[in-house]
C-alpha positions, -999 to +999 in steps of 0.1 A: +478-354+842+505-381+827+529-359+813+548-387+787+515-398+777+505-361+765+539-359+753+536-394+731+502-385+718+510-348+705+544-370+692+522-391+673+497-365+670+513-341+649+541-363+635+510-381+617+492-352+606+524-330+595+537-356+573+507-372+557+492-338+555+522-327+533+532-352+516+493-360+506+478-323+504+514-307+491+530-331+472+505-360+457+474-342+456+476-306+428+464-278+444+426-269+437+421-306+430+389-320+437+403-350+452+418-324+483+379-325+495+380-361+491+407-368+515+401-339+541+376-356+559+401-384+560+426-363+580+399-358+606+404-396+616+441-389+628+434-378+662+413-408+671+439-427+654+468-411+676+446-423+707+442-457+698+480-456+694+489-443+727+460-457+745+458-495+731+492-500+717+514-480+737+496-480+772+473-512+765+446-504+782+415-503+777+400-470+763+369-472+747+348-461+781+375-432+781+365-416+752+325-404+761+310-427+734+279-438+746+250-431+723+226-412+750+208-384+732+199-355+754+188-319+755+223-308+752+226-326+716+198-307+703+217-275+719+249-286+699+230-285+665+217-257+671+240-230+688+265-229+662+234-213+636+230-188+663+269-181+664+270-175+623+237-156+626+253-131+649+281-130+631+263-117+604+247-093+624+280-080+638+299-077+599+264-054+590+271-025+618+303-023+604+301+005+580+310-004+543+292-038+542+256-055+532+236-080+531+241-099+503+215-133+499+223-134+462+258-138+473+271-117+445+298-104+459+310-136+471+307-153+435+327-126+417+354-129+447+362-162+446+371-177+408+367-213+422+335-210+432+315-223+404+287-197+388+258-223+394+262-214+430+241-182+423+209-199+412+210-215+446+190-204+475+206-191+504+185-206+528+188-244+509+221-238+512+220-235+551+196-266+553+218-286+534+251-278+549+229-279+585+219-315+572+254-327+564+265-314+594+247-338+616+255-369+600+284-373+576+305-344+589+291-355+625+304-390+616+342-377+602+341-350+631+339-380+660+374-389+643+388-350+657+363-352+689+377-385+706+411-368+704+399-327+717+368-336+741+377-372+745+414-379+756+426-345+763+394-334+781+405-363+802+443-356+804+440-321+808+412-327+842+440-311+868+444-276+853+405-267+854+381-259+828+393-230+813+429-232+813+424-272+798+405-258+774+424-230+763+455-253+761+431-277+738+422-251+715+460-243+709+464-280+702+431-282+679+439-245+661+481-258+650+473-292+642+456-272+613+484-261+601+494-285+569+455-283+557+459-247+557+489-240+539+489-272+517+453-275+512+439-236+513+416-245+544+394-218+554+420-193+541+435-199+511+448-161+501+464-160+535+479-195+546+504-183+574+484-157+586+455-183+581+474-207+605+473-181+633+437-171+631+422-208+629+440-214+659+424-178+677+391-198+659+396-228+681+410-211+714+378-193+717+352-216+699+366-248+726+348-238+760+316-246+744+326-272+730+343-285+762+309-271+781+285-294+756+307-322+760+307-321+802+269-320+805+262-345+780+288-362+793+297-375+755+317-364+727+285-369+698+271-332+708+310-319+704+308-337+667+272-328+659+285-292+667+318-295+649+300-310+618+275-283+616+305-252+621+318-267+591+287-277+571+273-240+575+301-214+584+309-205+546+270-191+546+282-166+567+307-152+546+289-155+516+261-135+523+284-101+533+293-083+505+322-057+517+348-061+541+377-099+531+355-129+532+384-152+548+401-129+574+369-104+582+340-120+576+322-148+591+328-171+621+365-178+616+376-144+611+377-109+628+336-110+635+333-144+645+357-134+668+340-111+687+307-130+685+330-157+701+344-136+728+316-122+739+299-156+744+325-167+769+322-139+788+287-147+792+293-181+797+322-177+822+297-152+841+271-180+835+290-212+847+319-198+870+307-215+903+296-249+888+315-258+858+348-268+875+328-292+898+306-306+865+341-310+849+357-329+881+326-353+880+330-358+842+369-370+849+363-390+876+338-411+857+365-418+832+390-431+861 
């Protein structure tokens, strides 16, 4: 682990991201302006562009076999499309035992909650609405999400090899969850009736949601099944908010609040019970390919 290098890319990092993120989403941009969609995706790219800073400029070296690019689809791709529709599905499952919630597919109680979301949205199907957003995920948002992944799964995966899976990619997660932050409070990201608090919970989100990530990413031994998994999260969590009536939609509900959270828990207890005597070796391999 080069400690100034980690130091120079979080440097750049968040120095980046804070200060276009303000200035851009707090400043230029008016809140609840269309345009703020426009240019999220944009702030995805900062990562990769932190990497090529430290990497090519800084370092000059060359980095592009570093970063798990090669196009080499595999079993574990199809798994990365597919286990974040399982995560929102049991999400769902876990906000109905609760007592004081239901199933909502007209996503009533949603509509009436949420005075930005446009009426129209009600004559939509639920389940169009998940093959869309599923759709999106694995190409556009894949695309913008490769702009996050060379920077979570690619360089810091790297970077972080000595500590072992799980404390690298707890330590990634807290990276992932504050560098957030100014889409959050500037831009009402994920929680917009809660921004602070928001901040905190996204980055519980991505403590917990990153050893899968991590996992998908050291078997495939590529960072496209961290982005198709990344862009289908965000092309289909909202679903699983909208179709809970009871309970707050942002904090409570669906995969990046209170639910989600235990969903997410106890998936890495099954999957540290599940990969404890192999993944630190898989991981070991993964980094010593890179050197």
């Amino acid at each position: 682990m080069q400690k100034k290098k980690l130091l120079l890319f979080c440097l750049w990092l968040y120095g980046l991201s804070f200060t276009l993120g303000a200035l851009v989403f707090g400043i230029i941009l008016d809140e609840g302006s269309s345009q703020i969609s426009v240019a999220k995706p944009f702030y995805m790219l900062l990562p990769l562009v932190s990497v090529i800073i430290v990497e090519k400029v800084l370092y000059k070296k060359p980095f592009l076999k570093k970063l798990l690019l090669p196009f080499r689809p595999n079993k574990w791709w199809l798994y990365a499309m597919m286990i974040p529709l399982f995560l929102i599905g049991f999400t769902v499952i876990v906000a109905l035992i609760v007592p004081g919630t239901s199933l909502d597919l007209q996503m009533t109680s949603y509509i009436e909650g949420h005075a930005s979301v446009p009426d129209a949205l009600s004559e939509q199907s639920v389940w169009i609405l998940l093959v869309q957003g599923f759709l999106a995920g694995i190409t556009i948002n894949a695309i913008f999400s490769v702009g996050e992944e060379v920077g979570w799964r690619g360089f810091l995966l790297k970077e972080f090899g000595d500590l072992g899976f799980w404390k690298a990619s707890s330590l990634i997660g807290l990276l992932w969850g504050v560098w957030h932050a100014p889409l959050i409070i500037f831009a009402g990201h994920n929680y917009p009736s809660a921004p602070m608090l928001g901040v905190v919970m996204m980055t519980v989100f991505c403590i917990l949601l990153t050893p899968l990530l991590s996992y998908v990413t050291i078997k495939a031994q590529s960072i496209w099944p961290a982005a198709l998994f990344h862009g289908v999260v965000n092309g289909t969590t909202s679903i699983g908010m909208m179709v809970v009536a009871g309970g707050h939609s942002e904090l409570i509900n669906g995969l990046t609040g209170v639910y989600g959270f235990v969903v997410l828990i106890i998936v890495n207890i099954i999957l540290f019970v599940k990969i404890r005597n192999t993944v630190e070796a898989d991981y070991q391999e993964l980094v010593q390919s890179w050197t």
